[in-house]
Chimera marker file (.cmm) of the C-alpha trace (Angstrom):
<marker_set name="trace">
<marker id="1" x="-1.117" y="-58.380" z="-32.491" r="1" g="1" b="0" radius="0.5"/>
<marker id="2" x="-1.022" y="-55.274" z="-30.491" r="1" g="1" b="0" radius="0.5"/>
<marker id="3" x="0.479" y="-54.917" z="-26.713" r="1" g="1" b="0" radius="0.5"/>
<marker id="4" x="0.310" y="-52.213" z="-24.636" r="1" g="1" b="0" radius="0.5"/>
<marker id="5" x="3.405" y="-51.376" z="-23.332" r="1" g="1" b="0" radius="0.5"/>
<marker id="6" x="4.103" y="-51.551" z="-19.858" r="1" g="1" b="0" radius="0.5"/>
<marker id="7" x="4.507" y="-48.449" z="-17.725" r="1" g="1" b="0" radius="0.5"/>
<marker id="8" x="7.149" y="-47.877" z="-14.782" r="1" g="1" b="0" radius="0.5"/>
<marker id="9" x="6.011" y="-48.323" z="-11.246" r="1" g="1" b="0" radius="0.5"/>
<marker id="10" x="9.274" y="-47.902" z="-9.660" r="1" g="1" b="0" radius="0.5"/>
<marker id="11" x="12.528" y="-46.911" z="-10.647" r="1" g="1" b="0" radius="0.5"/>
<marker id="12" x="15.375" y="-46.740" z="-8.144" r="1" g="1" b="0" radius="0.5"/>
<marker id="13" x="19.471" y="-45.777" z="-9.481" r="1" g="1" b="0" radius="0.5"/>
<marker id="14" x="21.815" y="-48.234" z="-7.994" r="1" g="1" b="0" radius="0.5"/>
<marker id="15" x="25.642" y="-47.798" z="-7.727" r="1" g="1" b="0" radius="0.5"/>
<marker id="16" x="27.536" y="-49.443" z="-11.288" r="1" g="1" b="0" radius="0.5"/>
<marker id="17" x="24.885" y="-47.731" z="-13.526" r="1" g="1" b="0" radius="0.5"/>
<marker id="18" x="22.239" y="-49.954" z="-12.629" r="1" g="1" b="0" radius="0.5"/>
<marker id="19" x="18.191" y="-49.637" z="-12.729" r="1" g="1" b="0" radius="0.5"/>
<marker id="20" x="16.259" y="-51.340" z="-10.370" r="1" g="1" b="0" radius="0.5"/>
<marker id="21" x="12.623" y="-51.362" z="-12.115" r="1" g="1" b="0" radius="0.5"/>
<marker id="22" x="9.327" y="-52.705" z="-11.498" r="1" g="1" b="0" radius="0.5"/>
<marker id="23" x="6.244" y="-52.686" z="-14.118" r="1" g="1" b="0" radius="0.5"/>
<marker id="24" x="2.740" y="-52.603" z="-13.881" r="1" g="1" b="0" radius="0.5"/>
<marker id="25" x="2.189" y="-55.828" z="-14.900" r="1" g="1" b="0" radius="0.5"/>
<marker id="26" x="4.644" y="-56.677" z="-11.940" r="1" g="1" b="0" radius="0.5"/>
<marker id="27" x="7.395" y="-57.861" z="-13.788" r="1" g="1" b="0" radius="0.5"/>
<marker id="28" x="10.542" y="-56.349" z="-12.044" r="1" g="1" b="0" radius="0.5"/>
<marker id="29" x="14.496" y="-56.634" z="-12.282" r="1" g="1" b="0" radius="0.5"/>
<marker id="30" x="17.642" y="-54.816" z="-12.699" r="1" g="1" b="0" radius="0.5"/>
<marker id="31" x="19.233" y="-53.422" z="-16.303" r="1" g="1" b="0" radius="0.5"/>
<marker id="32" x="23.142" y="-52.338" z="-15.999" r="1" g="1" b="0" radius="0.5"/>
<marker id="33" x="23.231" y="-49.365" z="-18.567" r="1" g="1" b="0" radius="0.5"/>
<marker id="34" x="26.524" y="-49.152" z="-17.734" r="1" g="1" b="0" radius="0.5"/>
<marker id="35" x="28.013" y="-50.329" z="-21.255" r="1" g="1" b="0" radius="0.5"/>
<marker id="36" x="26.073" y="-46.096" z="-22.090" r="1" g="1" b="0" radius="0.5"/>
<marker id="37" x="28.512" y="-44.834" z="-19.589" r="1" g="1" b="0" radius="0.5"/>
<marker id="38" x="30.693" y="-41.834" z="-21.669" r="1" g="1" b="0" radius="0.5"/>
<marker id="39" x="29.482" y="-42.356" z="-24.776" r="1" g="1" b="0" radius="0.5"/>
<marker id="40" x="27.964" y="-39.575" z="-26.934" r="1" g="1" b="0" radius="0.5"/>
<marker id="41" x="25.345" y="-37.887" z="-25.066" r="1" g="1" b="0" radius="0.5"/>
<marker id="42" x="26.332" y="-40.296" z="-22.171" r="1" g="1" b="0" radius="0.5"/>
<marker id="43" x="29.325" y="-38.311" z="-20.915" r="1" g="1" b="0" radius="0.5"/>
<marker id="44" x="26.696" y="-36.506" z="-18.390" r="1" g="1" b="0" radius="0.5"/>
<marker id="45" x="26.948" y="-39.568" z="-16.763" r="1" g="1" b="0" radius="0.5"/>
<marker id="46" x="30.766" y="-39.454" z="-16.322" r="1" g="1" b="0" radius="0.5"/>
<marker id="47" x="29.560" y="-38.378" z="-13.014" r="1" g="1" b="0" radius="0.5"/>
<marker id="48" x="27.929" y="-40.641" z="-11.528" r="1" g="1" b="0" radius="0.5"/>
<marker id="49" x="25.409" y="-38.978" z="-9.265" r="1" g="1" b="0" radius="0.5"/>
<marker id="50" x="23.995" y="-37.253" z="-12.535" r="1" g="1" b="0" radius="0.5"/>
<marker id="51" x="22.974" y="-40.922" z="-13.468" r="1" g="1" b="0" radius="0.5"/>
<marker id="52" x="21.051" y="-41.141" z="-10.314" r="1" g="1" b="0" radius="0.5"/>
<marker id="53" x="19.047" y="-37.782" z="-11.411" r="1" g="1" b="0" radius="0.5"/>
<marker id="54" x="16.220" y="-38.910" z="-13.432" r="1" g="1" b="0" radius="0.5"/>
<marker id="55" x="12.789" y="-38.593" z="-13.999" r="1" g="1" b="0" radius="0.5"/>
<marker id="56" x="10.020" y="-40.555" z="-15.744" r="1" g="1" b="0" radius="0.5"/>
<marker id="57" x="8.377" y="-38.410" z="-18.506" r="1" g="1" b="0" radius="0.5"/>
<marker id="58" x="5.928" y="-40.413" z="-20.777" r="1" g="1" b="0" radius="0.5"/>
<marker id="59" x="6.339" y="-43.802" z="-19.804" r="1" g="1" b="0" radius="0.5"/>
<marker id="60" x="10.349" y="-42.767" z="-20.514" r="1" g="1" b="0" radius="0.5"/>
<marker id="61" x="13.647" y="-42.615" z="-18.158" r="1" g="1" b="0" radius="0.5"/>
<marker id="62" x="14.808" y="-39.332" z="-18.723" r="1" g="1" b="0" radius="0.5"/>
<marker id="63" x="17.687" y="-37.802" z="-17.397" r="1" g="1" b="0" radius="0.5"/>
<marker id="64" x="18.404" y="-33.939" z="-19.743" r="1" g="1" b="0" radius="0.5"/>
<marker id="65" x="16.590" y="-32.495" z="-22.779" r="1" g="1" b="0" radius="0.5"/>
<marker id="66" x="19.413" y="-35.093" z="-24.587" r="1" g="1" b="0" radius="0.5"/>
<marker id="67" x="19.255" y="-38.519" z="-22.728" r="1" g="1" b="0" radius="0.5"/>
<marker id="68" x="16.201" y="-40.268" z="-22.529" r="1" g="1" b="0" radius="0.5"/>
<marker id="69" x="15.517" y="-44.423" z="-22.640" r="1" g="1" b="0" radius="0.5"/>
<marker id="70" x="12.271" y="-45.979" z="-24.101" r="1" g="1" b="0" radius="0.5"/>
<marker id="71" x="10.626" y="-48.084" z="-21.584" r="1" g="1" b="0" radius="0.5"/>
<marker id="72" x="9.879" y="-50.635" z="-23.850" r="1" g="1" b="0" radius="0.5"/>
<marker id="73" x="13.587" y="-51.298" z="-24.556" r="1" g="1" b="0" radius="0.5"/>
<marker id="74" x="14.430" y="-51.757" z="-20.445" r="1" g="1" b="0" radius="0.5"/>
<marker id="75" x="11.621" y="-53.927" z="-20.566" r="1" g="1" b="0" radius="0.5"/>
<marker id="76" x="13.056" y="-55.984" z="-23.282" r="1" g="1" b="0" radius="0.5"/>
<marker id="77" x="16.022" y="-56.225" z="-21.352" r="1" g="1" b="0" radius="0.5"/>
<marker id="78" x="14.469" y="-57.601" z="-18.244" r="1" g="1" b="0" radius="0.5"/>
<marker id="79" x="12.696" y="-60.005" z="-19.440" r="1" g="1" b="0" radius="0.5"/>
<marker id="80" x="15.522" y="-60.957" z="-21.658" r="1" g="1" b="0" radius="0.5"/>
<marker id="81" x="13.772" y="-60.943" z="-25.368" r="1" g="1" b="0" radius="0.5"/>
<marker id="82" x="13.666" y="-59.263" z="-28.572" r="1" g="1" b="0" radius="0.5"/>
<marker id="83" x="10.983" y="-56.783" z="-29.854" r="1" g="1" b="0" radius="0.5"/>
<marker id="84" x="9.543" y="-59.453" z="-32.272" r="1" g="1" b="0" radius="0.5"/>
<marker id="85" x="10.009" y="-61.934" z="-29.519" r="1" g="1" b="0" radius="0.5"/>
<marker id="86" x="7.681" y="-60.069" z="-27.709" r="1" g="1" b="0" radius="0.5"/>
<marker id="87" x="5.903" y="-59.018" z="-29.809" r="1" g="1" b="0" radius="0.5"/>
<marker id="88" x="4.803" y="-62.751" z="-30.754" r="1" g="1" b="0" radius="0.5"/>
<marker id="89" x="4.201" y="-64.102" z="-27.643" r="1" g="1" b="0" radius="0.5"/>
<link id1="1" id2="2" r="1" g="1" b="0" radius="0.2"/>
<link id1="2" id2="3" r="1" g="1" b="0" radius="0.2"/>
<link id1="3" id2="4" r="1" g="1" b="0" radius="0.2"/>
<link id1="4" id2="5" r="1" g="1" b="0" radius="0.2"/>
<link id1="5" id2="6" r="1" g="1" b="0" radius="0.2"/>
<link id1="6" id2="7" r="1" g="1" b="0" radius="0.2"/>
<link id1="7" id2="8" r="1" g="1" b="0" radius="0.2"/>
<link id1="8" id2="9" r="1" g="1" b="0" radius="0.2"/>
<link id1="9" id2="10" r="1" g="1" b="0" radius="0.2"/>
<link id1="10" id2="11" r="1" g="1" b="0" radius="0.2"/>
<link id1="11" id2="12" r="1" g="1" b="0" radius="0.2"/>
<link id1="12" id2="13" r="1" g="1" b="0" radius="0.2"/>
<link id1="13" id2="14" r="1" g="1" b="0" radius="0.2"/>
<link id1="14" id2="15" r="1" g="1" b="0" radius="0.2"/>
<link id1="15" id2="16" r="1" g="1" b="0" radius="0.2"/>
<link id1="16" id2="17" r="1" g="1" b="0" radius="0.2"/>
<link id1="17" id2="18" r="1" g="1" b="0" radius="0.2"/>
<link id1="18" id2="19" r="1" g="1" b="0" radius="0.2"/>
<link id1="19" id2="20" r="1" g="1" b="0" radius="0.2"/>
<link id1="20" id2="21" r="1" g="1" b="0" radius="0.2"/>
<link id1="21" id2="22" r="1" g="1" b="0" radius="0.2"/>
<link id1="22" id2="23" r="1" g="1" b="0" radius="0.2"/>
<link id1="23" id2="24" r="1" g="1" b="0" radius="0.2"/>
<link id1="24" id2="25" r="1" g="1" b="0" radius="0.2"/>
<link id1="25" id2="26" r="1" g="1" b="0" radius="0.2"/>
<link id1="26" id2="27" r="1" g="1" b="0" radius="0.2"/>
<link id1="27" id2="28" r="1" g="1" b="0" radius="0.2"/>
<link id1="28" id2="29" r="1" g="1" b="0" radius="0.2"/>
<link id1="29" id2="30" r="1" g="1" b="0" radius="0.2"/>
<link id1="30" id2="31" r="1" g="1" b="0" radius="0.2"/>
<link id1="31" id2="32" r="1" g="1" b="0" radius="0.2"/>
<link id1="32" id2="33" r="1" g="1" b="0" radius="0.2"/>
<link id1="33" id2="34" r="1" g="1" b="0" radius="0.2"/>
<link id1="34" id2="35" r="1" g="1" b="0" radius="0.2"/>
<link id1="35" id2="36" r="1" g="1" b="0" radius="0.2"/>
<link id1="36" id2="37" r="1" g="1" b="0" radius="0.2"/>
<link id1="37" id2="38" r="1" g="1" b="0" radius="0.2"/>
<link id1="38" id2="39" r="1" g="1" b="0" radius="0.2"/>
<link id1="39" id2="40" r="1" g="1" b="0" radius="0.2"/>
<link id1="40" id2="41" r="1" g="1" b="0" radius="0.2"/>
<link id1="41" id2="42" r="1" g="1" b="0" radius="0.2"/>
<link id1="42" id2="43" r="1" g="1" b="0" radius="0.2"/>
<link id1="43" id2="44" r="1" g="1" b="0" radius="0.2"/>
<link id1="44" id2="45" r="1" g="1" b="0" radius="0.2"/>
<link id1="45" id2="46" r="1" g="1" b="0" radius="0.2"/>
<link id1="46" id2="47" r="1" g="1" b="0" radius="0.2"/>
<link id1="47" id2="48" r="1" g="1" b="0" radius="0.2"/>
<link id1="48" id2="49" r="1" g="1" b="0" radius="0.2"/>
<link id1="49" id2="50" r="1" g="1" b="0" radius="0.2"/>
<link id1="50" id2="51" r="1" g="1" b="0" radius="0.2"/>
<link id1="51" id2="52" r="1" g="1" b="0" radius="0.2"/>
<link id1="52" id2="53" r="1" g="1" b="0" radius="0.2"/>
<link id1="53" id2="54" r="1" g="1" b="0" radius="0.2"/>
<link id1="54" id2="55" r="1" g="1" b="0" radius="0.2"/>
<link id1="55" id2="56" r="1" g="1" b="0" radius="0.2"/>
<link id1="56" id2="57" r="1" g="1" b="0" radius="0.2"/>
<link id1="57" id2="58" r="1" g="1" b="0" radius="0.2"/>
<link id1="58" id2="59" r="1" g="1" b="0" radius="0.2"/>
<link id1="59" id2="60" r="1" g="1" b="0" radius="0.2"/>
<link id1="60" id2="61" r="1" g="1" b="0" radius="0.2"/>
<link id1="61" id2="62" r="1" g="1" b="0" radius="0.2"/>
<link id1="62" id2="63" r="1" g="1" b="0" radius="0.2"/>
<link id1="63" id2="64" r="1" g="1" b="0" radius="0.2"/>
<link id1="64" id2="65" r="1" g="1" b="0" radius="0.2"/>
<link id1="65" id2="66" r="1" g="1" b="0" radius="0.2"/>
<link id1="66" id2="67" r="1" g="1" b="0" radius="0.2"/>
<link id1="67" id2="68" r="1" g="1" b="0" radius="0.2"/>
<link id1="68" id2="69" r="1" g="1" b="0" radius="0.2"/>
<link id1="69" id2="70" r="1" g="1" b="0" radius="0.2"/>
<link id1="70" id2="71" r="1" g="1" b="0" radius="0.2"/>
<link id1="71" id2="72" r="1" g="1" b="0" radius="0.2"/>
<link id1="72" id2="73" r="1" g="1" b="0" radius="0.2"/>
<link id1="73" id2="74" r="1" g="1" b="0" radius="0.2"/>
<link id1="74" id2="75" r="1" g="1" b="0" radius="0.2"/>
<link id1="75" id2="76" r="1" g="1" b="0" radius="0.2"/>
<link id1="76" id2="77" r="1" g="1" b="0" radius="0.2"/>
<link id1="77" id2="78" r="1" g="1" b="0" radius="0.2"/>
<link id1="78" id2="79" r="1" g="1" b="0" radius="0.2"/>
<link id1="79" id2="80" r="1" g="1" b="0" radius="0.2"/>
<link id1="80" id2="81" r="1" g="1" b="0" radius="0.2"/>
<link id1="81" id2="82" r="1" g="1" b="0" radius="0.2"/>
<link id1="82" id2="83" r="1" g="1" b="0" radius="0.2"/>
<link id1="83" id2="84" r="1" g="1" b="0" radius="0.2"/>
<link id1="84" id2="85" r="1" g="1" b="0" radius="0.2"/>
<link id1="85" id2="86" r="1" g="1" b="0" radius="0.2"/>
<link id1="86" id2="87" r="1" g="1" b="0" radius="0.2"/>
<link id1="87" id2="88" r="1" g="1" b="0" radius="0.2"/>
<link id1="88" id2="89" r="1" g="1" b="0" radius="0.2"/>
</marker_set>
């Protein structure tokens, strides 16, 4: 079965590396990415304020030309489930 995959409405940085989000389909929540913070291509976010620089590009968070996070997989998070969870349902 195929699902469309829900686009951003809102996305809003909050202090601790957290993502307040809300969907089209009006599911909304908060993801702590925080766990990212200084690894690998993370390190940009060593500073904090460079988390809170982001844009949405394709349906995708996207902070540099090397950080970017699939919407699908915030989604996933939010409404606590796995990809064949939801993909199932």
């Amino acid at each position: 079965m195929y699902k469309d995959i829900p686009k951003i409405e809102t996305a809003t940085a909050l202090d601790g590396y957290k993502l307040a989000l809300t969907f089209n389909d009006g599911i909304s929540g908060v993801v702590d990415l925080s766990d990212l913070k200084g690894k690998g291509v993370f390190k940009y976010w060593n500073d904090e304020n460079n988390f809170k620089k982001f844009e949405i590009i394709w349906n995708a968070l996207t902070w540099n030309e090397n950080i970017d996070i699939d919407t699908l997989n915030l989604y996933l998070k939010i409404i606590n489930k796995s990809f064949e969870e939801y993909a199932n349902c």
